[in-house]
N, C-alpha and C positions, 0 to 999 in steps of 0.2 A: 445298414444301420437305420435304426429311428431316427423321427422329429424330435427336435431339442424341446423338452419340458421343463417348466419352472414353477415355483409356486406363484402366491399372489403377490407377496413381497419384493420379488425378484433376486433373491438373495439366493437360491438354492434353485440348482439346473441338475440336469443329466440328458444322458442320451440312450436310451434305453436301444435295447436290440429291435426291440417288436413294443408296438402299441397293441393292445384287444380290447376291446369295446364288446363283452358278452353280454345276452339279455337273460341270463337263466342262472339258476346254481350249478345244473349240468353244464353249460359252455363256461362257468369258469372252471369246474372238476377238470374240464378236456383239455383245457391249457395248461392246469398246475401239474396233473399226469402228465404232458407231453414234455414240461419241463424238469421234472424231477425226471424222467429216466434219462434227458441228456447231460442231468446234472448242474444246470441252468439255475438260476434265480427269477423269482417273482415277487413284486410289489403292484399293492393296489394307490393311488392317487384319487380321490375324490374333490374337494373344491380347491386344495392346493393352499389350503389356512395356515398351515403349520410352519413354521419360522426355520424349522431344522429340516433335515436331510432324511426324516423319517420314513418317507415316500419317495426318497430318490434310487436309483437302480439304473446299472447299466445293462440287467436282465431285461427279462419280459414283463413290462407296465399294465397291469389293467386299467380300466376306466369305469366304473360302476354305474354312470349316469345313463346309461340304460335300463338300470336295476331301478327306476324309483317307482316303482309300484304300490299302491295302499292295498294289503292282501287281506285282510279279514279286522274283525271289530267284534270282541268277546268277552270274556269273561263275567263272572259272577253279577256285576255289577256294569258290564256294557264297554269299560274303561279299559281293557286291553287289546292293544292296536298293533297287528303284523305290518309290518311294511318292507321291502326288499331295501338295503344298507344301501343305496345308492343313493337315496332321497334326500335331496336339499333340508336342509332346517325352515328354512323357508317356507318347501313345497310341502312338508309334512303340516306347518301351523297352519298353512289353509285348510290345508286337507279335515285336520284336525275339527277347525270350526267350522266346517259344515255339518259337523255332525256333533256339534255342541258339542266337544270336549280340548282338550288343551294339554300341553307341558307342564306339572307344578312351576317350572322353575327353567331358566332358560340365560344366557352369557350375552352380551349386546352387539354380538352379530351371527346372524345368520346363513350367512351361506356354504359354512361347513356341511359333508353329508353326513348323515347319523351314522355310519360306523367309522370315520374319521372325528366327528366330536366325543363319543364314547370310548373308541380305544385310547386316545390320548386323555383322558379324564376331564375332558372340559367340562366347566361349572359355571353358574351365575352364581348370586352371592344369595345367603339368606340363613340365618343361623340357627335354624331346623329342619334346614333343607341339605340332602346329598349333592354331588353332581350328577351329572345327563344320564351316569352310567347304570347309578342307582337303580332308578327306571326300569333296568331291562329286566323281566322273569321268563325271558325263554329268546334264544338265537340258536342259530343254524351256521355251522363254521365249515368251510373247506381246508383239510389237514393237508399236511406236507407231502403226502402223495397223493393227493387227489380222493380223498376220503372225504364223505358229508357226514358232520356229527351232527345229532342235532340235541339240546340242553333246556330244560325247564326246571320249574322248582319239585319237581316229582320225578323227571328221569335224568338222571346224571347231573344231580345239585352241584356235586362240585366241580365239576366243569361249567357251568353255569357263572358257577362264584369269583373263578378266576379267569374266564375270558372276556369278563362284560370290558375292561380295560387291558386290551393285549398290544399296546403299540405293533398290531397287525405283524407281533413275530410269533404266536400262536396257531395261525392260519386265516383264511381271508370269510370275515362274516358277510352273507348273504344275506340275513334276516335276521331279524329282530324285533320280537314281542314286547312294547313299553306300556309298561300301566299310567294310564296316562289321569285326569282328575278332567270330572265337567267343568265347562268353559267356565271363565269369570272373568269379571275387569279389576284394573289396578289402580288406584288412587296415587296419582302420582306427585310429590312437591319434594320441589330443588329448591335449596337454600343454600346462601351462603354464608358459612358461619368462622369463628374462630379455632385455625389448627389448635390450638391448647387446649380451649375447652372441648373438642371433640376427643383427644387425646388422654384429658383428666378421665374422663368416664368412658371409656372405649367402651367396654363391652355391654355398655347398659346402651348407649347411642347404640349400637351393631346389633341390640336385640330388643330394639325401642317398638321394632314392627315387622311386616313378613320377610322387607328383602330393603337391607341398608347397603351403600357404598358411598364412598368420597373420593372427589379427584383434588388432589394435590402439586401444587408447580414446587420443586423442591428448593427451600430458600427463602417459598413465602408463609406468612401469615395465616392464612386462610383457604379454606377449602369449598368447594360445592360439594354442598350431602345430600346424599339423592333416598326418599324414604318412599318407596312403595307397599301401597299398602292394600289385600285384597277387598274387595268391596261390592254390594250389592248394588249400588248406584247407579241407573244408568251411563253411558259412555258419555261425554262432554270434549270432544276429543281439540286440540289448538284448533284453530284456520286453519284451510290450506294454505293462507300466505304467510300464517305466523310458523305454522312448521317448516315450510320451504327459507324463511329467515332463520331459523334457530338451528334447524339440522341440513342443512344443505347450503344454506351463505356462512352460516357462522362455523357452524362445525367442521365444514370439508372446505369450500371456496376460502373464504377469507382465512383461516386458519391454515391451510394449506399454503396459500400465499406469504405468508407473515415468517411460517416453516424453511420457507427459501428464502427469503430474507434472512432470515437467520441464520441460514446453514452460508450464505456468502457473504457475511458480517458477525461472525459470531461474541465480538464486543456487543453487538446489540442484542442478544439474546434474551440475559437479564431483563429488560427494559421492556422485551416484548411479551416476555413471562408475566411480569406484573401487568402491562396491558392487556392482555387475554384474562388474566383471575380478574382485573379490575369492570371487563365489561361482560362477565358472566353473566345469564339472568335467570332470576328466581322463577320457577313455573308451580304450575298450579289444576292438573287437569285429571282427568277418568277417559281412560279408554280399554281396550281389548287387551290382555295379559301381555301378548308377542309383541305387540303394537307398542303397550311399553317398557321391557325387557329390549328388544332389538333399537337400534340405529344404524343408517345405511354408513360407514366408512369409506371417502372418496380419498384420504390423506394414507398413503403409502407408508408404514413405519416397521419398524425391530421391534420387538418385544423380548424380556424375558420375567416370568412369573415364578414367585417361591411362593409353598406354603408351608405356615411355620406355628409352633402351637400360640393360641387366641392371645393369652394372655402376655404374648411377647413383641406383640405386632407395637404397642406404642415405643417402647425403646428401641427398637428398628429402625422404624421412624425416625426419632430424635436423630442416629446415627448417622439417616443417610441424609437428612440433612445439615448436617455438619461435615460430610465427606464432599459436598458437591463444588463449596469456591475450590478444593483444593484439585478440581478435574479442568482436563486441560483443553476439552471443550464443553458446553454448558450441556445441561439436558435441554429437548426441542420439547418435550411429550411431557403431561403431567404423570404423577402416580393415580395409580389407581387400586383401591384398596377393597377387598368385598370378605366376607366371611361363609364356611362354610361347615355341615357338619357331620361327624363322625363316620366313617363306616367298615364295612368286613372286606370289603375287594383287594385281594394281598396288594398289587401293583398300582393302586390308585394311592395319589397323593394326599387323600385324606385320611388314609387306614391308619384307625385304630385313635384318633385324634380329631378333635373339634380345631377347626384350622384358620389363620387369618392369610390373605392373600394380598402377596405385592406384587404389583406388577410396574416393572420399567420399561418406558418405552423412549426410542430415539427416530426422530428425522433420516427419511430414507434419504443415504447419501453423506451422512454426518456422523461422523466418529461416534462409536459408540462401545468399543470395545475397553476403555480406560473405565469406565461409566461402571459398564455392567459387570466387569470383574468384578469392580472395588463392592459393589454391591452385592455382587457371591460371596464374597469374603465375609460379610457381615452376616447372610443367608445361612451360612454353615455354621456360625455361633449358636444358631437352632437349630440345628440339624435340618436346614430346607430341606424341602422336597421340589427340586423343579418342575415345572407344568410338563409334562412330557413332548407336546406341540411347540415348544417355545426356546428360544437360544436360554443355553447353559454349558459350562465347561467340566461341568461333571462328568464320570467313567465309570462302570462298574463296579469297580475298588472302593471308590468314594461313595460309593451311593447303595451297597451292601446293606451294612449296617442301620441303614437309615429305615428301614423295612422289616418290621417283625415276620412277613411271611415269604419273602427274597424266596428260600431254598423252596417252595410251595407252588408261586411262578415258574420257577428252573426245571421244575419236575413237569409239571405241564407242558414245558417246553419242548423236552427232551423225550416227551413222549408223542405227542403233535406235529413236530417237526426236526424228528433226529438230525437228519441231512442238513439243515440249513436252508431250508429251500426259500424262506421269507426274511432270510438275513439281506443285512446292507452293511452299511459303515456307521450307521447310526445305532444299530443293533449291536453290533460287533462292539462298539465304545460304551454306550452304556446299559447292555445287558452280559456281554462276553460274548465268545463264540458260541452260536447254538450246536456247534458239531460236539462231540462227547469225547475227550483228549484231543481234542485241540489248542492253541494256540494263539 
């Protein structure tokens, strides 16, 4: 048997038969051939972000991080960039600026690898902006018997359309062609303002500039609203010591600290919610796009993300704050709220809808199940869509309907990957069986 694997969270393990670590699209072909004719399973793991089980398998594991390659820089205009799916988010935004160009738009952490942020539809926020997946105009997928397809917006579009977001049960992406935008900086200022009046005018606040979000402690008052704006300005970026205070004493050490306090005194929880909103601090800087889109995350937590249409996101709101004295332990994590916009990808949780995003998070180690139901409960009064990367108790049953292009997915599926070969138990819940009469 394999080494026990887990994600970053720790919440999700396996033990897989075989670990593989290939450098090629041929060495992954030779493993997904060798395990479809034993009839075996395959899953790929990349940085291990993901909250669910969607990367778990007690088949054959790949590991991509041999794949991080930057393969060519093209297109009409310079901005389309191959890179092999293993590559950190990270190692791509360096990559990226050295050669002056950059991500439109990016989530605030980084070390997902790009075909585990794309298949799971991870987003930043910005209310003319897609998610990650948007981005792709051409990938290279290994099928269910070891077949390379390969997809751009000229041969094989609709394969193209529906793989950029395949929660890796479509076949395992090698590469990936993103059109990427010359580099820029972002203007960045955090403010802390009053929940109500960010709430009276939502979607004028959420479209006030390129890329709005607000963190919210549920119960309080007020919010930090973070307005990035792009800019020609030069960078002006903190101190080194004022960042090392704000994103690594405040954000992860002391905050982290306060978190376990909390989780073994949860009467004080309250008390230390309002301390952390009360000693938030306003910032005010310009630096490099990624620089500020990203934060390092040292504090271990659960998350679970819905997105629901824009215009619903403030009575949500309202909602779950009103459900939280009656949970029967506190929340540890604020919300966090970002917006995004519309698009064609059947399987991504934006399709077809301009979307507002919640996201819940709890203290690793600290009940969070009473929490996150009640707040699925109020998620499906909009028909959420859960982040696909992230805890939800939804099944394919429930989550049907919620997809104008569900049977579009299915078919791709069941043409990709008859057998099963990239199924798990995460697949099998909320996609169904990929086998064709099964059960």
């Amino acid at each position: 048997m394999g080494v026990s694997t887990k994600n970053w969270a720790g919440n999700q393990r396996c033990v897989p038969t075989a670990v593989h670590q290939p450098t090629s699209t041929d060495g992954v072909s030779a493993v997904v051939r060798t395990a479809a004719a034993a009839g075996e399973r395959v899953k790929v793991i990349g940085g291990g972000h993901s909250f669910t089980d969607v990367a778990m398998t007690d088949g054959h594991l790949l590991s991509l991080d041999g794949m991080n390659k930057l393969l060519a820089v093209g297109g009409a205009d310079g901005c389309d960039v191959t890179v092999q799916a293993g590559i950190r988010l990270f190692e791509l935004n360096e990559q990226l600026a050295q050669r002056g160009l950059a991500m439109p738009n990016l989530g605030d952490i980084d070390r997902q690898s790009i075909a585990g942020a794309v298949s799971t539809a991870t987003h930043g926020t910005g209310a003319g902006l897609g998610n990650i997946a948007t981005r792709i105009v051409g990938l290279e997928l290994v099928t269910g018997d070891g077949s390379i397809r390969r997809a751009d917006e000229t041969t094989d579009p609709d394969l193209l359309r529906v793989a950029r977001v395949g929660l890796g049960a479509l076949g395992i992406l090698t590469e990936v062609t993103l059109r990427c935008v010359p580099a820029f900086n972002l203007h960045a200022v955090e403010t802390i303002e009053p929940l109500a009046d960010v709430l009276a005018d939502f979607e004028s606040v959420m479209r006030s500039t390129d890329h709005v979000e607000f963190y919210w402690f549920p119960g309080g008052r007020r919010v930090q609203l973070k307005r990035n704006t792009r800019t020609d300005a030069p960078a002006a970026p903190q101190s080194r010591a004022a960042y090392i205070r704000d994103k690594w004493i405040g954000e992860n050490l002391a905050f982290g600290t306060v978190c376990r306090i909390g989780r073994r005194f949860p009467a004080a929880a309250p008390k230390i919610a309002k301390l952390i909103t009360s000693s938030a601090s306003e910032r005010d800087l310009v630096d490099r796009s990624d620089k500020i889109f990203c934060s390092p995350r040292k504090v271990r937590f659960l998350e679970m993300e819905y997105g629901i249409p824009l215009e619903s996101v403030p009575e949500a709101i309202g909602r779950i704050n009103s459900l939280v004295g009656s949970l029967p332990f506190p929340p540890m994590f604020p919300v966090e709220v970002r917006v995004s916009q519309a698009d064609d990808i059947p399987l991504s949780t934006a399709h077809g809808r301009a979307s507002g995003w919640i996201a819940v998070h709890q203290y690793i180690g600290a009940p969070y199940e009473a929490y996150f139901q009640a707040v699925e409960q109020i998620m499906n009064d909009y028909d959420g869509r859960p982040h696909w990367g992230k805890m939800h108790f939804q099944s394919a049953d429930t989550l049907a309907s919620r997809y104008a292009e569900w049977d579009v997915f299915q078919a791709a599926r069941t043409e990709l990957d008859p057998k099963g070969t990239f199924a798990n138990a995460y697949t099998d819940r909320v996609l169904g069986s990929a086998v064709v009469g099964a059960r």
